[in-house]
Chimera marker file (.cmm) of the C-alpha trace (Angstrom):
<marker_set name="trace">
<marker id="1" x="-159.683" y="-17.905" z="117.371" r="1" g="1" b="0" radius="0.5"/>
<marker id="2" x="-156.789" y="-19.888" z="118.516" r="1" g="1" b="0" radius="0.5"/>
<marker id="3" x="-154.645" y="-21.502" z="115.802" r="1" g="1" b="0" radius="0.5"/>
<marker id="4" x="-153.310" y="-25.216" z="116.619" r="1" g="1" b="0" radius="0.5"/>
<marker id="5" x="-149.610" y="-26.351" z="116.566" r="1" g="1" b="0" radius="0.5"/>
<marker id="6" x="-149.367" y="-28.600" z="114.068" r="1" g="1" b="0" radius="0.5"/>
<marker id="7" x="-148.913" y="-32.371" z="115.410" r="1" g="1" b="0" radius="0.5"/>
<marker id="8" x="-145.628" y="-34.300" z="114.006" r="1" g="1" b="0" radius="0.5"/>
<marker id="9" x="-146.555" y="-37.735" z="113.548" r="1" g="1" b="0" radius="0.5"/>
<marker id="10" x="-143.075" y="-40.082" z="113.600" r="1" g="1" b="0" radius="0.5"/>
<marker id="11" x="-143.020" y="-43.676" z="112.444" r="1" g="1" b="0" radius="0.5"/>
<marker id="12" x="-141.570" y="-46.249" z="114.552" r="1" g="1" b="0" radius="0.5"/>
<marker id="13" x="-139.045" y="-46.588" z="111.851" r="1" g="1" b="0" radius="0.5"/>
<marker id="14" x="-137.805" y="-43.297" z="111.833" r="1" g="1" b="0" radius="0.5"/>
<marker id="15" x="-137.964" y="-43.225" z="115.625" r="1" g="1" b="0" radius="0.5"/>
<marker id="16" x="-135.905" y="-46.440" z="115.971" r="1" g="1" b="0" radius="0.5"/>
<marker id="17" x="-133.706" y="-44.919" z="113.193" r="1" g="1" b="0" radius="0.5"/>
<marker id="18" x="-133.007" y="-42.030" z="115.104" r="1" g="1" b="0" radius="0.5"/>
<marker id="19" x="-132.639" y="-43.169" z="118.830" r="1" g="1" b="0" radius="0.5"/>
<marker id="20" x="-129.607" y="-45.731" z="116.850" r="1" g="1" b="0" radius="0.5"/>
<marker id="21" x="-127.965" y="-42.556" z="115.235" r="1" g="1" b="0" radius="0.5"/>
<marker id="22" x="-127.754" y="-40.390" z="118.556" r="1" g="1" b="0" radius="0.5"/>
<marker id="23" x="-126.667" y="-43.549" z="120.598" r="1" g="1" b="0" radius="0.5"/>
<marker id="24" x="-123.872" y="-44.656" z="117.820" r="1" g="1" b="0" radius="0.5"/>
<marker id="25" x="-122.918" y="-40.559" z="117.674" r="1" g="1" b="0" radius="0.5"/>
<marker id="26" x="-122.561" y="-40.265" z="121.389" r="1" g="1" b="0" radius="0.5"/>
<marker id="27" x="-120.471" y="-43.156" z="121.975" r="1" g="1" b="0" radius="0.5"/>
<marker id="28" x="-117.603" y="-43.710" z="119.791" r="1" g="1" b="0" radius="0.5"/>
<marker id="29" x="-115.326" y="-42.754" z="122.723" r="1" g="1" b="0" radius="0.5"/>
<marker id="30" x="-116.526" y="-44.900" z="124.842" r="1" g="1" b="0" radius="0.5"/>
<marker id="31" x="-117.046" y="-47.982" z="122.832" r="1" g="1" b="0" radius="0.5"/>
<marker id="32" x="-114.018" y="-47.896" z="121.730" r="1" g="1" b="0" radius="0.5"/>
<marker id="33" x="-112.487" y="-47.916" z="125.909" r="1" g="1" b="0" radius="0.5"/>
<marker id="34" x="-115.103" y="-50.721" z="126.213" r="1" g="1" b="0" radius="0.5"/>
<marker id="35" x="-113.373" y="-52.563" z="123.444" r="1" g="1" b="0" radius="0.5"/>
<marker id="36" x="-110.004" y="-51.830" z="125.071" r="1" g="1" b="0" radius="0.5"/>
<marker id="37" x="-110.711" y="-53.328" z="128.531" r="1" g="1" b="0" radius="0.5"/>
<marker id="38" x="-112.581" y="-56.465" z="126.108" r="1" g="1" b="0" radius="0.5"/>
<marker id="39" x="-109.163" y="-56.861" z="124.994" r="1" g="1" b="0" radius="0.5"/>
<marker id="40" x="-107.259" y="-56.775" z="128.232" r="1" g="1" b="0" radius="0.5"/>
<marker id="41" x="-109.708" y="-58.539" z="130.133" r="1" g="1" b="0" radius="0.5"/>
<marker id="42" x="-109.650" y="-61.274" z="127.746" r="1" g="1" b="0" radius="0.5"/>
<marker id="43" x="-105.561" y="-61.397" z="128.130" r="1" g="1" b="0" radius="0.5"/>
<marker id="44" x="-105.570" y="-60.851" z="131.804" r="1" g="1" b="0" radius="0.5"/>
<marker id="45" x="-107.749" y="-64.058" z="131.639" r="1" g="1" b="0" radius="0.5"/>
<marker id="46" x="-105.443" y="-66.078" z="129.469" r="1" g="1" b="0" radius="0.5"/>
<marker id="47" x="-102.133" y="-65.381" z="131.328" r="1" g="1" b="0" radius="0.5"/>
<marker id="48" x="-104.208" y="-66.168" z="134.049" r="1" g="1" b="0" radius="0.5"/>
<marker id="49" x="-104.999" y="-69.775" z="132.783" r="1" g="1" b="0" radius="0.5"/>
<marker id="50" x="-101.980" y="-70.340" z="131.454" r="1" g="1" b="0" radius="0.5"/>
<marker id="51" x="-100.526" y="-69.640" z="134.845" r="1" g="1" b="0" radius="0.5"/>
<marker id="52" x="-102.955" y="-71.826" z="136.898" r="1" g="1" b="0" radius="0.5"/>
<marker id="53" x="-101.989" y="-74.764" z="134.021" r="1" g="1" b="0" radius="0.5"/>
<marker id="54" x="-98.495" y="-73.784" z="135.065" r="1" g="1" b="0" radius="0.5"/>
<marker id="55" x="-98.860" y="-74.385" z="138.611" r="1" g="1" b="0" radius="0.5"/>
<marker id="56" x="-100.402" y="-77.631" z="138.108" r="1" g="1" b="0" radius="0.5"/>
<marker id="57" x="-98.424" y="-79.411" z="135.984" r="1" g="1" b="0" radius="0.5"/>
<marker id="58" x="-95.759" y="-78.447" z="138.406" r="1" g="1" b="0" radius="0.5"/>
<marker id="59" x="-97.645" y="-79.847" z="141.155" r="1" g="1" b="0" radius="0.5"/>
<marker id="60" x="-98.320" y="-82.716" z="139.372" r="1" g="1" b="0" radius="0.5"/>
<marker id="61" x="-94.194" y="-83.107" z="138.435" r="1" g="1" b="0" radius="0.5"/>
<marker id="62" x="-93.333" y="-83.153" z="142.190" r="1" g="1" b="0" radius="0.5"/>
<marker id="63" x="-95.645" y="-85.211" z="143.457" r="1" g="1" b="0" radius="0.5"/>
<marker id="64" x="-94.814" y="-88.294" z="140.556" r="1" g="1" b="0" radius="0.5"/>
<marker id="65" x="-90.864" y="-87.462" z="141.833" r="1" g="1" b="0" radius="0.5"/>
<marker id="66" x="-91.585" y="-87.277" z="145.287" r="1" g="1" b="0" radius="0.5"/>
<marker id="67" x="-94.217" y="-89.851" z="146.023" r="1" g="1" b="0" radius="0.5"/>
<marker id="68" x="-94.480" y="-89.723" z="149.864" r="1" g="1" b="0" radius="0.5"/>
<marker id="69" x="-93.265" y="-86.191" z="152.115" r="1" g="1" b="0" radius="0.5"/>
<marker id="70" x="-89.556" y="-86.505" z="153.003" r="1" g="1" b="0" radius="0.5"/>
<marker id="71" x="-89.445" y="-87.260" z="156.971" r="1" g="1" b="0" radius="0.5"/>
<marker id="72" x="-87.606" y="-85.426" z="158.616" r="1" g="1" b="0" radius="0.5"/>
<marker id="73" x="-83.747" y="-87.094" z="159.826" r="1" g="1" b="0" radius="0.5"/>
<marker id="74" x="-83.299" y="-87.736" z="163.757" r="1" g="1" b="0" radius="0.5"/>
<marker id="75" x="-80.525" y="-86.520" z="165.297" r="1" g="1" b="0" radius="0.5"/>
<link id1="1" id2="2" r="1" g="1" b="0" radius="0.2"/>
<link id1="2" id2="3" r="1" g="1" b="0" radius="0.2"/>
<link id1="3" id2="4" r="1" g="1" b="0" radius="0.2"/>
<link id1="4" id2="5" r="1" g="1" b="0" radius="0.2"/>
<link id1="5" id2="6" r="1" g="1" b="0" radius="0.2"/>
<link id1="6" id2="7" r="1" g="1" b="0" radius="0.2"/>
<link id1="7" id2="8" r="1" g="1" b="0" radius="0.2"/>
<link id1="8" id2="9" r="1" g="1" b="0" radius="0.2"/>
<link id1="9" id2="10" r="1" g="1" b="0" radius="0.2"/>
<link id1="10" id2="11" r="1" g="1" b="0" radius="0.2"/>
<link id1="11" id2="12" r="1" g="1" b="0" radius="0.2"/>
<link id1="12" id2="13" r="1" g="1" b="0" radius="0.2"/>
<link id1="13" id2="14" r="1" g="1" b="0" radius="0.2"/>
<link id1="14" id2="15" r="1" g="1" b="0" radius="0.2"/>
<link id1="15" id2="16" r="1" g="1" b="0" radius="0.2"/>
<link id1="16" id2="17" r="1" g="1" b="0" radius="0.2"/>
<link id1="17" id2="18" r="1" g="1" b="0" radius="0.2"/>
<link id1="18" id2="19" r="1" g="1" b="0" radius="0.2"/>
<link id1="19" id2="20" r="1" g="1" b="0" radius="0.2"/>
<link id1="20" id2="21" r="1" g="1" b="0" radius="0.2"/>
<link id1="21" id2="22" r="1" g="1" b="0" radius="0.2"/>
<link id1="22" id2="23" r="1" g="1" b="0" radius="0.2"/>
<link id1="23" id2="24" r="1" g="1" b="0" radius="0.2"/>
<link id1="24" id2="25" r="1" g="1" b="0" radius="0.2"/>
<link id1="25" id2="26" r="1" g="1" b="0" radius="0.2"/>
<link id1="26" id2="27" r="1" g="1" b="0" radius="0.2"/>
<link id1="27" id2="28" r="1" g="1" b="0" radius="0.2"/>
<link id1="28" id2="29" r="1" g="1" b="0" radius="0.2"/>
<link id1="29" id2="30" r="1" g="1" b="0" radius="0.2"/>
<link id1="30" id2="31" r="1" g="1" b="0" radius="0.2"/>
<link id1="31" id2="32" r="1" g="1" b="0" radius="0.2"/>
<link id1="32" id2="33" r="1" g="1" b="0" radius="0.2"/>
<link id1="33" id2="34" r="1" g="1" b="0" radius="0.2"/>
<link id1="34" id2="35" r="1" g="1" b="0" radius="0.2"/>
<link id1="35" id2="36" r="1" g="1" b="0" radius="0.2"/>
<link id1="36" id2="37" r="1" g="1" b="0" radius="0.2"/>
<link id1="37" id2="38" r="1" g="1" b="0" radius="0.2"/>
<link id1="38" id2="39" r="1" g="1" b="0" radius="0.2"/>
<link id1="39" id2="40" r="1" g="1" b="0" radius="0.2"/>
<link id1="40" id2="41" r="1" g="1" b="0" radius="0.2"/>
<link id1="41" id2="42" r="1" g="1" b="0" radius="0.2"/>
<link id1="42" id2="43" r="1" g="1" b="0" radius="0.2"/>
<link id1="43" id2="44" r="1" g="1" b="0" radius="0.2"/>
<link id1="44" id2="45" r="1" g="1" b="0" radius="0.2"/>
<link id1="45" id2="46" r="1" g="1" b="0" radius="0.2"/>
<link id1="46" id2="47" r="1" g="1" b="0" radius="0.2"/>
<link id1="47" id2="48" r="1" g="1" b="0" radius="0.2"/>
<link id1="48" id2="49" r="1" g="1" b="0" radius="0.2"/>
<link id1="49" id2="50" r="1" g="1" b="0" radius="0.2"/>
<link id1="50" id2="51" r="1" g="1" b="0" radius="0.2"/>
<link id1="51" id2="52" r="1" g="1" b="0" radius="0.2"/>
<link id1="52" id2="53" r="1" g="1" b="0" radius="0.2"/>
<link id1="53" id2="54" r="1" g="1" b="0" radius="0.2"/>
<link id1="54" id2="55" r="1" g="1" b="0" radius="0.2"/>
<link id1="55" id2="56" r="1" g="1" b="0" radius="0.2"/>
<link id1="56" id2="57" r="1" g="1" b="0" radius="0.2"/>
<link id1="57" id2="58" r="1" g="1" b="0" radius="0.2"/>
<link id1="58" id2="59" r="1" g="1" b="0" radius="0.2"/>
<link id1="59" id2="60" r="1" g="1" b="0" radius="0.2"/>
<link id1="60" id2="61" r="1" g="1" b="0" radius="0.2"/>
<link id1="61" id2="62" r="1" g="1" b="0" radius="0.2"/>
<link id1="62" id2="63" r="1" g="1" b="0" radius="0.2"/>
<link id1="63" id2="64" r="1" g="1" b="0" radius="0.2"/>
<link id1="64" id2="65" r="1" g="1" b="0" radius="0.2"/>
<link id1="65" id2="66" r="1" g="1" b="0" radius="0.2"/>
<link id1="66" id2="67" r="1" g="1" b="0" radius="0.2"/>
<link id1="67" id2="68" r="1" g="1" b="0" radius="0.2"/>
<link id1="68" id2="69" r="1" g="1" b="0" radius="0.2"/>
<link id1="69" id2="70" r="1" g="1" b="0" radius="0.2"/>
<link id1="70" id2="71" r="1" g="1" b="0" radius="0.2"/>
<link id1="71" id2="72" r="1" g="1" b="0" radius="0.2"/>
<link id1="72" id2="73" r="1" g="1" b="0" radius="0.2"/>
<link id1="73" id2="74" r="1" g="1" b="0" radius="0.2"/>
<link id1="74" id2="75" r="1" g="1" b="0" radius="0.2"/>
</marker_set>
């Protein structure tokens, strides 16, 4: 007579609780490197705006001091 193996029955609970706990253990390294290029992504993009705001307000300063291009003088 063959004996059965015993069938494990696991709650969605405990299965959700577990598939969090492995995926939190096996990546604190990398979260925290994902967090890292959060932060200089998000600076990258502000010195980028702040740049491009730069740019046109200096645009915008030459243009109300020089109204029309400068011709050139004739010899």
């Amino acid at each position: 007579m063959q004996t059965k193996t015993p069938i494990k029955v696991i709650k969605r609970e405990e299965r959700n609780r577990l598939e969090n706990s492995t995926e939190t253990a096996a990546n604190p390294k990398r979260s925290a490197q994902e967090a890292a290029r959060d932060m200089v992504a998000t600076v990258s993009n502000w010195v980028n705006e702040f740049q491009q705001k730069r740019r046109t307000e200096t645009k915008q300063a030459i243009k109300s001091l020089f109204p029309e291009p400068p011709q050139p003088s004739r010899v």
